[in-house]
C-alpha positions in Angstrom: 21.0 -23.1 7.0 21.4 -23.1 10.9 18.4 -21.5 11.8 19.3 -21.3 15.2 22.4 -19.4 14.7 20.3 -17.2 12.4 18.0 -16.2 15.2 20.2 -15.6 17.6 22.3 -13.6 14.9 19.0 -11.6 15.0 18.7 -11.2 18.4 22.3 -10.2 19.0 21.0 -6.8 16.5 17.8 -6.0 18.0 15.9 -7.0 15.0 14.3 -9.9 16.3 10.3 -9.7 16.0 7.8 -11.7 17.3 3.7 -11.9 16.8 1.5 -10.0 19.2 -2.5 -9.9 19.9 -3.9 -6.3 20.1 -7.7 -5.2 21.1 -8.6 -2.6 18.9 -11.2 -0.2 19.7 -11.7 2.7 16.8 -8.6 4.9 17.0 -7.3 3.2 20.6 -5.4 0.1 20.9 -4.5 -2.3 23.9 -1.2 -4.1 23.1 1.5 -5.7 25.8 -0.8 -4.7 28.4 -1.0 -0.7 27.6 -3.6 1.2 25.8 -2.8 3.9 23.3 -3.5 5.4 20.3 -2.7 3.2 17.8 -0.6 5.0 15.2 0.8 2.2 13.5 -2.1 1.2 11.3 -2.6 1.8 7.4 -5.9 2.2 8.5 -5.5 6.1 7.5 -9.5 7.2 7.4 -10.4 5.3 10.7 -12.8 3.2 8.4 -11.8 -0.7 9.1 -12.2 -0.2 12.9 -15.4 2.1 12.7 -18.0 -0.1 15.0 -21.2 2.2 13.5 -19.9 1.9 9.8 -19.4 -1.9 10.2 -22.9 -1.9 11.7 -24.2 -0.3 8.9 -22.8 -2.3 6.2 -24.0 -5.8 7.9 -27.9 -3.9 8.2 -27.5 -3.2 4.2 -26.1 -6.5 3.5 -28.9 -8.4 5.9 -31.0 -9.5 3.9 -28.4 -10.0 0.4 -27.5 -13.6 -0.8 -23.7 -12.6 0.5 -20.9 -15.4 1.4 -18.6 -15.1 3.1 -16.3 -17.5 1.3 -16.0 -17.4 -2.6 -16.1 -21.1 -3.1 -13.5 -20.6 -6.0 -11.6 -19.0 -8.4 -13.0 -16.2 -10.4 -12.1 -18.3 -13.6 -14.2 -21.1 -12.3 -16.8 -18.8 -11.3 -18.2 -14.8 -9.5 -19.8 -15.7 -6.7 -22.5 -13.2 -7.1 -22.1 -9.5 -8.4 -20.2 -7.7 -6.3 -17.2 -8.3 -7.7 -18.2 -6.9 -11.3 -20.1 -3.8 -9.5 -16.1 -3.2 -7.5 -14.4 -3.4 -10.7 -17.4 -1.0 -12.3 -16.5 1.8 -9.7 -13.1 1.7 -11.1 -14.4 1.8 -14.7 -16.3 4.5 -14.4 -13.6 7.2 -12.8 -10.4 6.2 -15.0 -10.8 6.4 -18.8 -9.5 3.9 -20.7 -8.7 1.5 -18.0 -10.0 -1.9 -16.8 -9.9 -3.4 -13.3 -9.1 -6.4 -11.8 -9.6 -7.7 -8.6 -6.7 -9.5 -7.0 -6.6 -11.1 -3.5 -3.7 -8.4 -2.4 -1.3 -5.8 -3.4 1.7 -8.3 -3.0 0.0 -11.1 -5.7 -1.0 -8.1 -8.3 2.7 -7.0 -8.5 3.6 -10.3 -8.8 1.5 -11.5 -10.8 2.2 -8.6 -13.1 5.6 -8.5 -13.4 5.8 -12.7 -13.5 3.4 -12.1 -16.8 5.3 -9.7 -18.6 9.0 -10.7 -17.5 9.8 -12.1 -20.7 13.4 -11.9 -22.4 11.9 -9.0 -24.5 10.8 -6.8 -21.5 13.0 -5.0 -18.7 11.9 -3.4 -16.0 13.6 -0.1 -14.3 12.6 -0.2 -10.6 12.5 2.3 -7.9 15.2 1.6 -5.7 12.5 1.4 -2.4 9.5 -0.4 -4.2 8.0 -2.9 -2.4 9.1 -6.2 -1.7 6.6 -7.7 -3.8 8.2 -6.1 -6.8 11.1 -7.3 -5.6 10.6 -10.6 -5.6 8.7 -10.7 -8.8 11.9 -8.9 -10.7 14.0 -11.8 -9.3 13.1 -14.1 -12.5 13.0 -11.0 -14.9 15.3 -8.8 -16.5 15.4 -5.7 -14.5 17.5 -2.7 -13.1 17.1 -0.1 -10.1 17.3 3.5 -10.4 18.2 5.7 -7.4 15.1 6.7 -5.4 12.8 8.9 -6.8 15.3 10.2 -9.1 14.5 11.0 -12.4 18.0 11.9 -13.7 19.1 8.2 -13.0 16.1 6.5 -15.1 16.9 8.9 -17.4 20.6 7.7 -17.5 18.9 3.7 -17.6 16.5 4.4 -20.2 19.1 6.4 -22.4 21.0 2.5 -22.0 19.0 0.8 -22.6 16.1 2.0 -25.4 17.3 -0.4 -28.2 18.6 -3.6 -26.3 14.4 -4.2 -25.4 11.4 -4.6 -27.0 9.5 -2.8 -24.1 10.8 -1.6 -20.9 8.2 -0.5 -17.8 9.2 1.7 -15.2 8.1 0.5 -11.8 7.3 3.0 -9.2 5.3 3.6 -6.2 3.3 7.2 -5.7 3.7 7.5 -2.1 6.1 5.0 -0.2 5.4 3.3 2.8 7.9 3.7 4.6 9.6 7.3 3.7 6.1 8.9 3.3 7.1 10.8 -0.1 5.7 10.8 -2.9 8.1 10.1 -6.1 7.6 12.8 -9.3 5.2 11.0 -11.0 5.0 14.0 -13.9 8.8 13.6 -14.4 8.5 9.9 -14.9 5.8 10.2 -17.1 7.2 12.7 -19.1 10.4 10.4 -19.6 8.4 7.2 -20.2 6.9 9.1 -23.5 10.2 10.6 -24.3 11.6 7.0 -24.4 8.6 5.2 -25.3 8.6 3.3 -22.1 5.4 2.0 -19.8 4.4 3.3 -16.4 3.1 1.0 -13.6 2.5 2.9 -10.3 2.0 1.4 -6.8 -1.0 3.7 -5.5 -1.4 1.6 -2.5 -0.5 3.9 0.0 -2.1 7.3 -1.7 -5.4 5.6 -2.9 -8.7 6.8 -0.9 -6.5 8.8 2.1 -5.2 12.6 1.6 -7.1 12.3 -2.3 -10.0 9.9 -3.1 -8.4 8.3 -6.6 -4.8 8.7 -5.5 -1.8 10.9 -6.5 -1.8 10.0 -10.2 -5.4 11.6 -10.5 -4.8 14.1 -7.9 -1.8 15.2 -10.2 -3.3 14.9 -13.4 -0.5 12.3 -14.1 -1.1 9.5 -16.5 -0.6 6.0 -15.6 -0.5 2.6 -18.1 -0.6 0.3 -15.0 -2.5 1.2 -11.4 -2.3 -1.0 -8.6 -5.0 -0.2 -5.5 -5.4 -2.0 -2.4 -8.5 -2.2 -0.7 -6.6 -3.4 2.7 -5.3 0.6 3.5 -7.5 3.6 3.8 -10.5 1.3 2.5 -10.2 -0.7 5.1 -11.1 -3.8 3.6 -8.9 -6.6 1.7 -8.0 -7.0 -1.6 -6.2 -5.3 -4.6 -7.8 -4.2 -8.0 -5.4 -3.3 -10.6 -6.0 -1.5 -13.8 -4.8 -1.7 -17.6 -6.2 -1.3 -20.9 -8.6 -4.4 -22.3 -5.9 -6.2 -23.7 -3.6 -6.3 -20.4 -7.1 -7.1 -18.3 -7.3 -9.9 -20.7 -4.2 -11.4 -20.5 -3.8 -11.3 -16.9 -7.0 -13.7 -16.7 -5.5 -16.0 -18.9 -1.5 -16.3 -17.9 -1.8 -14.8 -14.1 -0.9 -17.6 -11.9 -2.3 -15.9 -8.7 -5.3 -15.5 -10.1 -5.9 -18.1 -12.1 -5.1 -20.7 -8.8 -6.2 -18.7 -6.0 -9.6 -18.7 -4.6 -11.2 -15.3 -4.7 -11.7 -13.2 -1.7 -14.7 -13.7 -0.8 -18.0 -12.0 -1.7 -18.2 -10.1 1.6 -15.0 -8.6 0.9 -15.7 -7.0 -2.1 -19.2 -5.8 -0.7 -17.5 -3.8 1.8 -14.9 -2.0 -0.5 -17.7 -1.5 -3.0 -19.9 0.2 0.8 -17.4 2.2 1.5 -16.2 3.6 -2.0 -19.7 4.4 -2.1 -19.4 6.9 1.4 -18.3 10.3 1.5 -15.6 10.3 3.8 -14.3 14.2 3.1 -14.4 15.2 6.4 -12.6 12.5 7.8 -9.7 13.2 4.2 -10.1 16.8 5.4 -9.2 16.0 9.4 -6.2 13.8 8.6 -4.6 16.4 6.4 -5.0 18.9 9.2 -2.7 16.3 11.5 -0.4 15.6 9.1 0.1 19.5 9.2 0.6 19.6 12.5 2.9 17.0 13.1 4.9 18.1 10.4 7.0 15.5 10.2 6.2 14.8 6.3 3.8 16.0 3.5 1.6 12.6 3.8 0.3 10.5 6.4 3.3 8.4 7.0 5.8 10.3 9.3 8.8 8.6 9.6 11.4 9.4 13.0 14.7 8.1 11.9 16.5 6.4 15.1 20.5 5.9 15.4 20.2 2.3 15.7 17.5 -0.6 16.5 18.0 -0.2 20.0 17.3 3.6 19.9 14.4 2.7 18.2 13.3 0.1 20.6 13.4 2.1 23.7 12.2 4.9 22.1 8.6 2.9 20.8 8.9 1.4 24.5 9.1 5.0 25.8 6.0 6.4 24.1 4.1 2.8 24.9 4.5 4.4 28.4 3.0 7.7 27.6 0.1 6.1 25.3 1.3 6.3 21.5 1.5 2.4 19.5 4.7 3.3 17.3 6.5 0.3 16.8 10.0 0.2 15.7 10.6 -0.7 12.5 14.3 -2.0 11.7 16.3 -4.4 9.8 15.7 -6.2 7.2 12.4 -3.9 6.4 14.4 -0.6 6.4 17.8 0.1 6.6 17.6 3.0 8.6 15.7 2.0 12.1 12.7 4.2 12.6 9.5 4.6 14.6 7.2 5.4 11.3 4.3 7.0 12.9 1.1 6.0 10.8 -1.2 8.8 11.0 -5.2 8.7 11.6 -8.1 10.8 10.4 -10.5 9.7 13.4 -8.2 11.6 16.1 -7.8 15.4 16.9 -4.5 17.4 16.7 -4.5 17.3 20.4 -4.1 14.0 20.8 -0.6 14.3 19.1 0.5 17.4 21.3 2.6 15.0 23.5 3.9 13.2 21.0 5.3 16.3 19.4 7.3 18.0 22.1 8.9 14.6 22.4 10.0 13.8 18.9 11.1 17.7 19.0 12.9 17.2 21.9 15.3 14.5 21.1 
């Protein structure tokens, strides 16, 4: 490969992106010289850059045997209990189901569907799961159904019932980049029809608009739930849940587990701080912006752009006017957009400008 020619082939589309450094003060962030409000963070609840709530966590942990590095993997050893009180949170809110802690979203997926992609197994995917699906299902059997459409796994299921042993549907319950939420009672209702497995994605729904995510808040039954502690927890980490057996076997075949070092103790004592907070208000504040921007049902408003240079002088545009939307193009969507990530720790006011643009144009 000619790198060189790749980049500039980059370039020549406006998809080139580069690294930046950003101050970040609560809801406010100071990037390329400008401060604005930083709507471009998965922080939805305003938790990871809460100064008092950090201040509050390192009071409680003060005086706690607490590292900050984990010193191994977990099948070597726990470096203290607070990754067994994390997983016990999840426990004790969804029957039937065991957690485990992974270092992110991207190595659970992986890990999962590297364990179970077997010659007996097939997996029908969402057409816009994440890339770490994606690049798991590249050394498994798998197919993609249009997205979030329930005729088309029906049609795949229909094909393919008797040529597998076991076939799990992949799907995400709110996607990061469309903000919509895929009909997670239709899925589930064709997964018992057809006697297939559900693994949802909740990393974008868990702890923001509804504490336990969109499968609880719908009353919808998952086999497989992947949370990540890096989003509205504002932390780091993924914890994903099974029955015993799956728990089990993950511990013993999951290559990212078994050979990564855990995230560290201090991690986990910070999920396990703030799963332990009422944050209700702030859940109740950011559904009252998503309302009035009305740009989607969830928190992640997407603008679609005509192209990546629309999109580019449009996030340059509100930079100007004090809104952080970056544009978000090629090869991460295919449609360029600005996808405006929206807070729970600002007022409705502070998007009144940012409205009569976007409903201007």
């Amino acid at each position: 490969m000619d790198i060189l020619k790749e980049l500039e082939t980059i370039k020549e589309n406006n998809n080139h992106r580069s690294l930046k450094t950003a101050h970040i003060n609560g809801a406010n962030i100071e990037i390329e010289g400008k401060k604005a409000v930083n709507l471009a963070s998965n922080d939805y609840l305003g938790i990871a850059s809460d100064k008092s709530l950090r201040q509050s966590f390192l009071e409680q942990i003060a005086y706690k045997n607490i590292f900050f590095g984990a010193g191994a993997s977990r099948l070597i050893y726990s470096a203290g209990g607070e990754y067994e009180s994390l997983e016990s949170w999840f426990n004790e809110r969804f029957a039937n189901k065991k957690a485990l802690i992974f270092n992110s979203g991207y190595s659970a997926n992986f890990a999962f569907i590297s364990c179970f992609g077997g010659t007996d197994t097939l997996f029908l995917a969402d057409k816009l799961v994440h890339a770490s699906m994606i690049d798991a299902l590249k050394s498994a059997n798998f197919k993609r159904f249009k997205h979030n459409d329930a005729n088309d796994l029906a049609r795949l299921l229909e094909q393919n019932k008797d040529k597998y042993k076991q076939i799990i549907v992949l799907c995400e319950s709110l996607y990061s980049m469309d903000g919509d939420y895929a009909p997670l009672a239709k899925f589930r209702k064709l997964c018992d029809n057809f006697g297939a497995l559900l693994y949802v994605d909740e990393a974008h729904s868990f702890f923001a608009i509804n504490e336990l995510g969109e499968c609880e808040a719908s009353g919808t039954r998952a086999d497989f739930m992947l949370f990540t502690l890096s989003k509205a927890v504002g932390g780091y980490g993924a914890v994903l849940l099974a029955d015993e057996a799956t728990r089990d076997f993950l511990i013993n075949k999951a290559r990212a587990l078994i050979y990564s070092t855990a995230i560290a103790p201090v991690n986990a004592a910070w999920a396990n701080f703030v799963l332990n907070t009422d944050f209700s208000s702030r859940r109740k504040n950011l559904r009252k912006n998503i309302e009035f921007l009305a740009l989607s049902r969830s928190q992640i408003a997407p603008f679609i752009c005509k192209n990546s240079a629309s999109a580019l002088n449009l996030s340059k545009r509100l930079l100007e006017l004090g809104y952080f939307i970056p544009a978000l193009r090629a090869p991460t969507v295919k449609e360029p957009r600005l996808r405006i990530s929206l807070r729970a720790d600002i007022e409705t006011c502070e998007l009144a400008k940012l409205k009569e643009i976007l409903n201007e144009i």
